[in-house]
LODO-246397 format. One line per 2 residues: number of its first residue (from 1); for each residue z, y, x of C-alpha. Coordinates in pm, 1 decimal, decimal comma. Layout:
NUM) Z/Y/X | ...
END
This chain:
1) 2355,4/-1347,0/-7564,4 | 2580,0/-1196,6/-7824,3
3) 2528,7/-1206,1/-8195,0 | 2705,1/-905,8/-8264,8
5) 2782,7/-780,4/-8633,9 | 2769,6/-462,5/-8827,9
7) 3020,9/-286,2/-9016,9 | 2716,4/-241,2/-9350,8
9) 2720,7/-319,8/-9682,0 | 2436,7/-581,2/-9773,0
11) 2309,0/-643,5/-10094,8 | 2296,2/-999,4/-10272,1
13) 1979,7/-1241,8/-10173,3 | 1929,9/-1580,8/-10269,9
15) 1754,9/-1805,9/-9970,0 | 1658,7/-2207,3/-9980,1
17) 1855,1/-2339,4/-9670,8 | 1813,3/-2603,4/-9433,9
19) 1988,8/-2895,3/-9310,4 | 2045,5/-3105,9/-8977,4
21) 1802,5/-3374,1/-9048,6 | 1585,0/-3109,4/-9255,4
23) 1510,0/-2780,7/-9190,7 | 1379,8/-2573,4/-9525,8
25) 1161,8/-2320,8/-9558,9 | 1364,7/-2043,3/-9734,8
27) 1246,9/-1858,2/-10023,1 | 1401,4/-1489,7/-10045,1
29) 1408,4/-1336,3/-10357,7 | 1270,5/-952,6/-10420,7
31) 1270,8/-934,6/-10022,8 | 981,6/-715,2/-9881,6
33) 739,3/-859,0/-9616,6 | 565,7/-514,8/-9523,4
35) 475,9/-422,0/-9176,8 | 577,8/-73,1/-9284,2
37) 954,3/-231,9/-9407,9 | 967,5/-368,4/-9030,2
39) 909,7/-48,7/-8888,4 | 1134,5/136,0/-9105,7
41) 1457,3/-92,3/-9021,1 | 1408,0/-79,6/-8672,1
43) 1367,6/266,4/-8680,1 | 1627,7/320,8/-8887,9
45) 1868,2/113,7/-8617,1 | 1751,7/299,7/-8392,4
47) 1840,5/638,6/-8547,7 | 2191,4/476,4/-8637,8
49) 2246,8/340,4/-8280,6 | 2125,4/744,5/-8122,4
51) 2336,4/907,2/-8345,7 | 2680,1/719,6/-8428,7
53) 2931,9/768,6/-8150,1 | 3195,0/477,6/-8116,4
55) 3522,0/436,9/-7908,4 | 3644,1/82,8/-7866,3
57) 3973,9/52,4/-7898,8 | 4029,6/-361,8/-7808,0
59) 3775,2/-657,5/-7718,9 | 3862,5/-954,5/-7674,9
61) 3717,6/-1302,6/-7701,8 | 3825,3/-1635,0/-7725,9
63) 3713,2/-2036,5/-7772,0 | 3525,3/-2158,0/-8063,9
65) 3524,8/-2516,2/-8081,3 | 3428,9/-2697,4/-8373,7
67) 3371,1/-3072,5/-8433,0 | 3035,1/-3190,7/-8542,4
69) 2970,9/-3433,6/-8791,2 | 2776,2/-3634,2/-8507,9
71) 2621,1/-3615,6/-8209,3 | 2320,0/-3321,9/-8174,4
73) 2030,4/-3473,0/-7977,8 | 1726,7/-3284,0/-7868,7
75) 1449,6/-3371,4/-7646,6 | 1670,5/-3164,3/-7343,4
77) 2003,9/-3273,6/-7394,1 | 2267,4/-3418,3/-7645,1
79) 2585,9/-3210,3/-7785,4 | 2903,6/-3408,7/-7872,0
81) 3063,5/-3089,4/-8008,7 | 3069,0/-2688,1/-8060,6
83) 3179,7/-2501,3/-7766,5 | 3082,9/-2173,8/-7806,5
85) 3246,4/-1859,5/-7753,4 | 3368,9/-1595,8/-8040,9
87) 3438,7/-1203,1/-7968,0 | 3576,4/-974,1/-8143,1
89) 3571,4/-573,2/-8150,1 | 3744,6/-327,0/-8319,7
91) 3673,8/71,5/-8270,7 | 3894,1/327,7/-8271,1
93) 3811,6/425,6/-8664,4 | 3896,0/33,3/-8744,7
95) 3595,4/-93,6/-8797,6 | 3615,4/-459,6/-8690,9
97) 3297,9/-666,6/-8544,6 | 3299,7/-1004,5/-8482,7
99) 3028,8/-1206,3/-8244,2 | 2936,0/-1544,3/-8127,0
101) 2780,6/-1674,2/-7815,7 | 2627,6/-2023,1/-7857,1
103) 2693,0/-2240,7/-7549,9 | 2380,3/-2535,4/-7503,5
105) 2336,6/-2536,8/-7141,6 | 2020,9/-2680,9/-7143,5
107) 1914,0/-2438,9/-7284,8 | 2177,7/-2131,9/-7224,8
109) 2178,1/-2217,4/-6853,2 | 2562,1/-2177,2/-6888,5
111) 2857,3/-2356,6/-6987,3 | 3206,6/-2281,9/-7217,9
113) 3362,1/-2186,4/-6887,7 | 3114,4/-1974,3/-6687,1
115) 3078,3/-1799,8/-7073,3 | 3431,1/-1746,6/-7135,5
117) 3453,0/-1584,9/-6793,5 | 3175,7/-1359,1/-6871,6
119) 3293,9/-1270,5/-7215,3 | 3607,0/-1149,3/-7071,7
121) 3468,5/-954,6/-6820,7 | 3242,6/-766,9/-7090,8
123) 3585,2/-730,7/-7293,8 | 3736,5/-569,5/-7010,7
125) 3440,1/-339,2/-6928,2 | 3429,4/-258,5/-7312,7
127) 3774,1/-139,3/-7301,3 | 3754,6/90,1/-7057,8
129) 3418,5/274,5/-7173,7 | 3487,7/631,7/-7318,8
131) 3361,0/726,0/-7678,9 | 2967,4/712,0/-7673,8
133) 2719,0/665,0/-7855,6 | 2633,0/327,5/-8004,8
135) 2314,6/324,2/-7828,5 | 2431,3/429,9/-7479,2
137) 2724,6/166,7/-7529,1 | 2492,7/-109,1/-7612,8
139) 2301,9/-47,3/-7318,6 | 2572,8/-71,9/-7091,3
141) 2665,4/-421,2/-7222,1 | 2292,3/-494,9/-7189,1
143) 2311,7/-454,7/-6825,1 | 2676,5/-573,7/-6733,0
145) 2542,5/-893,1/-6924,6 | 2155,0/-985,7/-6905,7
147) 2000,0/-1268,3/-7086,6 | 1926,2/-1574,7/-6952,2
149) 1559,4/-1718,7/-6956,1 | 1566,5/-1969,3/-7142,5
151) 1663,6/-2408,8/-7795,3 | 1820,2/-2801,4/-8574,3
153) 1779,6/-3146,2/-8621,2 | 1919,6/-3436,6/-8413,3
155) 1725,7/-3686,2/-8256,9 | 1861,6/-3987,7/-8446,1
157) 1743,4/-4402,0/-8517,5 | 1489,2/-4417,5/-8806,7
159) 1767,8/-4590,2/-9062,6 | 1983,7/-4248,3/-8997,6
161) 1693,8/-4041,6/-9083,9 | 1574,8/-4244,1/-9375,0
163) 1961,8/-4211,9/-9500,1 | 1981,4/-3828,0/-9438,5
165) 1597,8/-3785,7/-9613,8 | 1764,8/-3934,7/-9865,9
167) 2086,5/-3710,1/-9913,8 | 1878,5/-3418,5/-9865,5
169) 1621,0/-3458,9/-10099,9 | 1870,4/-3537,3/-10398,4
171) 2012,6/-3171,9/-10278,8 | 1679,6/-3030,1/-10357,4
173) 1542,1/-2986,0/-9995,5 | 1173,2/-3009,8/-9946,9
175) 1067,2/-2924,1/-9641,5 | 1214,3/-3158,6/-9362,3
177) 1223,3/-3022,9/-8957,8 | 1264,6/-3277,1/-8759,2
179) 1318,3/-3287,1/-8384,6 | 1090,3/-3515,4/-8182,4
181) 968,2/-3511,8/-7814,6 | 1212,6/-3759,7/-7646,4
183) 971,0/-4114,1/-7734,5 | 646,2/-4081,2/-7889,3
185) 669,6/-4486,0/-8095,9 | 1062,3/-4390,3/-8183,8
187) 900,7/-4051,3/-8345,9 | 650,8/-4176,2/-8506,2
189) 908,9/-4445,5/-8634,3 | 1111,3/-4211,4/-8817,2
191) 856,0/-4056,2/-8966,3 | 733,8/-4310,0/-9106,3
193) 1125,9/-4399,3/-9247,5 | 1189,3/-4024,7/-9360,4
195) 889,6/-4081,0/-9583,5 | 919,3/-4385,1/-9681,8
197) 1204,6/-4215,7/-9945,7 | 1079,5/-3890,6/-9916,5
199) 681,6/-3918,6/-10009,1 | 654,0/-3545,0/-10118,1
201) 882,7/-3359,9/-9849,7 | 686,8/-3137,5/-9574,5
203) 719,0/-3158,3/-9201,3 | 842,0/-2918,7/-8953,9
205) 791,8/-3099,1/-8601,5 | 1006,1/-2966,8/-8316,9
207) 943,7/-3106,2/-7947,7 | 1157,1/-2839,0/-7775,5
209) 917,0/-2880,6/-7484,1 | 911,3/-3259,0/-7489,6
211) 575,5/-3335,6/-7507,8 | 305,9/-3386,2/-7261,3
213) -30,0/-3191,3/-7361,1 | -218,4/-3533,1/-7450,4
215) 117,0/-3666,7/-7618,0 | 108,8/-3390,8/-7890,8
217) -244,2/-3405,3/-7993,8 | -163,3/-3793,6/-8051,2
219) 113,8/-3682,2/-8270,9 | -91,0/-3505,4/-8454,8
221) -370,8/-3748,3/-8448,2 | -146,8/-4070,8/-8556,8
223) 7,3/-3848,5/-8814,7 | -339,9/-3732,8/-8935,0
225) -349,6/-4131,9/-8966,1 | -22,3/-4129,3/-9207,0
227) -174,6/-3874,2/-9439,6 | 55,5/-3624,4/-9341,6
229) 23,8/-3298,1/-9236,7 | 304,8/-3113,2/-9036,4
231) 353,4/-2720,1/-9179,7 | 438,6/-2594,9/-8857,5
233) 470,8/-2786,1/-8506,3 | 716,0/-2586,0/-8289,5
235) 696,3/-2595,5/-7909,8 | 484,9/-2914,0/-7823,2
237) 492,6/-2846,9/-7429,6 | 704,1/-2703,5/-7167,8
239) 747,4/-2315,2/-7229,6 | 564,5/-2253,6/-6870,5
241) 303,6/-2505,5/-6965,4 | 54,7/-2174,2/-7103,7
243) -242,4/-2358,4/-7130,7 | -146,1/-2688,7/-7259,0
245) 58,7/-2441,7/-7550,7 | -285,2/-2274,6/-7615,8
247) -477,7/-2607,5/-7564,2 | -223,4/-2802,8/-7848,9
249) -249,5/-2494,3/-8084,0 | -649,1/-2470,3/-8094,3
251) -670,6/-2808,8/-8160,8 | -381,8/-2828,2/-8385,3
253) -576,5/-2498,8/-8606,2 | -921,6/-2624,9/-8597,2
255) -880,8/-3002,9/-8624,6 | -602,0/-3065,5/-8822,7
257) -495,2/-2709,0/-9000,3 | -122,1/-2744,5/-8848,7
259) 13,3/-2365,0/-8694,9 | 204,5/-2407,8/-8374,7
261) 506,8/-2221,2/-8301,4 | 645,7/-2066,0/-7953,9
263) 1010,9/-2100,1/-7932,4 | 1129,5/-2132,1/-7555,5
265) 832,3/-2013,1/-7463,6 | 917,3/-1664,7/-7621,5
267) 1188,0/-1555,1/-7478,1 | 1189,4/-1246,5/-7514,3
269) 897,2/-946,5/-7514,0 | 707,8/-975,1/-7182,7
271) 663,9/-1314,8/-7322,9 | 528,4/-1191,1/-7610,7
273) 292,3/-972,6/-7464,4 | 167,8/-1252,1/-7283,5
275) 158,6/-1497,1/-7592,8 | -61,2/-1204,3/-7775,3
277) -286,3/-1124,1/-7435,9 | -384,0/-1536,8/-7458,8
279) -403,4/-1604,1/-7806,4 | -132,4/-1902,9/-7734,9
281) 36,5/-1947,5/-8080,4 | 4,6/-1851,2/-8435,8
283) 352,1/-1790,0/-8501,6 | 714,9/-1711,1/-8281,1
285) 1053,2/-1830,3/-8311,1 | 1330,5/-1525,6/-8305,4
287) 1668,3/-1615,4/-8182,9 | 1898,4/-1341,6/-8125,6
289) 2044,8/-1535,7/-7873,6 | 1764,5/-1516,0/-7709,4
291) 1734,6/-1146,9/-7717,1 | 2029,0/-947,7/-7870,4
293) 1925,8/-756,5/-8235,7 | 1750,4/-492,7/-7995,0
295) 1462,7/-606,8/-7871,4 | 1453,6/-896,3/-8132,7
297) 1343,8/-614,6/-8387,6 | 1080,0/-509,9/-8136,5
299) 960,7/-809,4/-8065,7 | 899,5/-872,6/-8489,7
301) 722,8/-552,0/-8506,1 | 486,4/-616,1/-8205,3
303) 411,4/-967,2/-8381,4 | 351,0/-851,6/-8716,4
305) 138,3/-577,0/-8597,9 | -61,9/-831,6/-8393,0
307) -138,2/-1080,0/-8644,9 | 134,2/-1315,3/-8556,2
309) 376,1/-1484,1/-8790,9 | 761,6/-1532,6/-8776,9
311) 1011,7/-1804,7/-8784,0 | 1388,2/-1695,3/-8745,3
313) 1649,6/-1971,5/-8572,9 | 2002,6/-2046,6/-8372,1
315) 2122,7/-2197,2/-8156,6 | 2439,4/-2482,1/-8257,8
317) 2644,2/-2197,9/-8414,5 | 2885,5/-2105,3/-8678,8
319) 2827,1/-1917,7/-9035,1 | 2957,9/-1617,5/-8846,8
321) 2611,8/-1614,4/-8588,7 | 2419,8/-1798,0/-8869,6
323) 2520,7/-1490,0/-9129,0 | 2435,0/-1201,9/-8916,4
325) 2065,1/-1375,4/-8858,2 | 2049,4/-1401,7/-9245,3
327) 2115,4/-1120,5/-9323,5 | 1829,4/-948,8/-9083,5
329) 1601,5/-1254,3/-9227,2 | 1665,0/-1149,1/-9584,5
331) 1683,5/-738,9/-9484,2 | 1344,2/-749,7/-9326,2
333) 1218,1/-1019,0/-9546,1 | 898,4/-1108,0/-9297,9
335) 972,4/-1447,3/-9190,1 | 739,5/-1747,9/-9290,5
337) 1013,6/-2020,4/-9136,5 | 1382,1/-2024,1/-9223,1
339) 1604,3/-2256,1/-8969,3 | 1949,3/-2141,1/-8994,2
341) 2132,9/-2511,5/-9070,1 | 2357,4/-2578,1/-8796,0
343) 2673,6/-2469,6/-8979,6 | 2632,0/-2788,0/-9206,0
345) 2580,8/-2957,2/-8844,1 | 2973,3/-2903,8/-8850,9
347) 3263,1/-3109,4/-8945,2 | 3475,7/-2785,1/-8995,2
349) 3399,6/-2458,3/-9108,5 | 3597,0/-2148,8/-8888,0
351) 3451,4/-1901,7/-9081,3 | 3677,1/-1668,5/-9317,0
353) 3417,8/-1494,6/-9607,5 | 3082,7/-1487,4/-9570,9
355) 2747,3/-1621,2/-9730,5 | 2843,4/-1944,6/-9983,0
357) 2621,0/-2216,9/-9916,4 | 2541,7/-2435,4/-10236,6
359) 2290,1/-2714,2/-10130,9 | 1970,7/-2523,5/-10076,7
361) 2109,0/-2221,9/-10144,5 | 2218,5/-1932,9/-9935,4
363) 2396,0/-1664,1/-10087,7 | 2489,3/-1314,5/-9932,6
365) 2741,0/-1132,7/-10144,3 | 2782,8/-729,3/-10124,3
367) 3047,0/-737,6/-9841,7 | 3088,7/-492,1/-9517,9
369) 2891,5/-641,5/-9275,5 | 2798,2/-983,2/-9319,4
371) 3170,3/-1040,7/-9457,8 | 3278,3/-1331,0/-9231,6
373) 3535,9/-1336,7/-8974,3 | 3775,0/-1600,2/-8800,3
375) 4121,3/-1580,0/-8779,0 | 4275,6/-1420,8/-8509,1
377) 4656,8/-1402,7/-8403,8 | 4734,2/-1565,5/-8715,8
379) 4539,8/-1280,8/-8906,2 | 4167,5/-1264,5/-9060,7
381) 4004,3/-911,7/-8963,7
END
């Protein structure tokens, strides 16, 4: 799915980042957490997307492939580099949009190819639509292009982690995420490294779904052991796995005080409805990968309405996705968990403008849009 970007002005905000071995909580600054704030931007996108009519004058899209500084290993898979995919838009008024599509096919059930060929059909289709409004034209893209059903640190040896600990806790991060879920003993390992040079740092634990049922409540149990007590644990189980989720998060809550956090197994918001119907989770990951900005805003109202708290993530992308998901973060200013690192996954940057990035620091100047943009036939739009 598209990250698209808007042609707004966004005022400055201050977040705590995180990083490929750590994942931060961010802190916003002055940002509202209301229910009522929630409401009000997504009905206020709403009322811009029924209301502005657009023309497109040229889409296009292209290959975005950056290096990474090493290999990205998950429970699911491994990622040797970036391939994603990078569109741009301009409308007839010249306004200029730019988008990414992050390509994991694990988890995006798609590769660079089957996207690219996509993408360009979309670009075509774009191009031929008359003006409409912004609603009606998002809608049509909805439907020539529907989402997949369908996951920021590396899976790495307990001397890398211990080493990257290190380098991130002299950069003043304190809350480390750490993916887990391939080998219970190698996990447990490198926590055990991590805080050996870390002793103060919190845990963010994510499986993405490589735990069995019995194998996460031992996490929890030997960690319990260790003194140490995970923030958030984010997808233990398989996302169809219902009832081991909801077995892993009572036990996680009343035994051991740790939240547990759906992430493949929200998808999008029938799942939801379903994760709210069985009481499965305490809090949900957004991705607008997963969902597009549309229903991603419902699916933070329905949550916050129902009790349930919110973590925002990516996929492996760029600052240009990673910006536009900051800037609804630190707009709507509801989320508990902050995991938008995987730019400084990369060994290059491709991103023109933008949010500045200073250690733990995230910070969105008063630029159209989210001020970012690649270049493009030799010129930055």
């Amino acid at each position: 799915m598209l990250n698209t970007l808007n042609c707004s002005k966004a005022k400055m905000f201050s977040i705590v980042s995180s990083s490929p071995i750590v994942n931060s909580s961010f802190n916003f600054q002055n940002s509202p957490r209301s229910l009522v704030h929630v409401m009000s931007a997504a009905s206020g996108f709403k009322t811009l997307t029924e209301n502005l009519t657009v023309r497109v004058q040229r889409a296009e899209n292209r290959e975005l492939n950056v290096p990474l500084l090493s290999p990205f290993t998950i429970a699911s898979s491994r990622l040797d580099s970036v391939g994603n995919v990078a569109i741009r838009v301009e409308l007839s008024g010249g306004c200029v949009g730019w988008g990414e599509a992050p390509i994991l096919p694990s988890v995006t059930a798609e590769d660079q190819l089957m996207a690219m060929v996509k993408a360009r059909e979309a670009c075509e289709f774009l191009n031929e639509l008359p003006e409409m409004k912004l609603g009606n034209v998002l809608q049509e893209i909805g439907g020539f292009l529907p989402g997949h059903r369908f996951a920021s640190i590396p899976i790495v040896s307990p001397a890398e982690a211990s080493s990257l600990a290190l380098k991130y806790r002299k950069e003043g991060f304190e809350t480390l995420k750490l993916k887990v879920g391939k080998n219970l003993k190698a996990d447990i390992e490198v926590l055990q490294a991590i805080r050996a040079v870390h002793p103060a740092c919190s845990f963010i634990l994510d499986a993405n779904e490589g735990y069995k049922t019995e194998e996460a409540i031992e996490v929890l149990e030997k960690l319990h052991e260790m003194k140490v007590t995970p923030v958030l644990f984010e997808q233990p189980v398989h996302r169809d796995n219902w009832e081991g989720l909801r077995d892993v998060t009572r036990i996680a809550k009343n035994r051991f005080r740790v939240s547990v956090a759906a992430d493949e197994s929200c998808r999008d918001l029938t799942d939801l409805k379903k994760i709210i119907k069985g009481d499965v989770v305490d809090v949900v990951n957004i991705k607008l990968a997963k969902t597009g900005i549309l229903e991603a805003l419902e699916v933070i109202e329905l949550a916050r309405s129902s009790g349930i708290e919110l973590m925002i993530g990516g996929m492996v992308e760029t600052r240009l996705a990673m910006g536009f998901s900051g800037h609804l973060a630190a707009g709507i200013g509801c989320f508990r968990f902050i995991d938008l690192d995987t730019p400084l996954l990369l060994a290059d940057d491709p991103v023109q403008g933008g949010y500045k990035a200073s250690g733990a620091v995230y910070e969105f100047t008063d630029e159209g849009g989210h001020g970012g943009c690649l270049e493009w036939n030799g010129l930055a739009f």
